[in-house]
Residue, then its C-alpha position, 0 to 999 in steps of 0.5 A: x327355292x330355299x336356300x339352307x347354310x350350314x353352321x358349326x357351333x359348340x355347345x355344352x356337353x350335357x346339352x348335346x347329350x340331351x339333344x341326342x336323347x330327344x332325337x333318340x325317341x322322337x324320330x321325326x326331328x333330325x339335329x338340322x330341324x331342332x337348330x333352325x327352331x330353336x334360332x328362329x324361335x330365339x329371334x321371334x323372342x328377342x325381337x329380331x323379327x320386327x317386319x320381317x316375317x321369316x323367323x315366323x314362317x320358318x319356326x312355323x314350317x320347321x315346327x309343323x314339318x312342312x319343308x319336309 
């Protein structure tokens, strides 16, 4: 069972605006899917995954779409 927790973060202005253009021409992706990878692909660059294979598994799932 995957648990998901819910976040509140503020970003940049312009940022949220492309955000909002993204997701406008790619109806496949919702705001929830592009924040899990975009964390997880932060912590798979920042090395935050040593041993721990999660940040992998959910960049990869979230990419491919398989939770959904």
């Amino acid at each position: 069972m995957q648990v998901t927790v819910s976040i509140l973060a503020e970003i940049p202005e312009e940022l949220h605006e492309s955000l909002k253009g993204f997701l406008e021409t790619h109806p496949a992706w919702d705001q929830d899917r592009v924040y899990a990878a975009a964390v997880s692909l932060f912590l798979l660059q920042n090395g935050q995954s040593q041993g721990d294979r999660t940040p992998s598994r959910v960049y990869l799932d979230t990419l491919f779409d398989y939770a959904h």
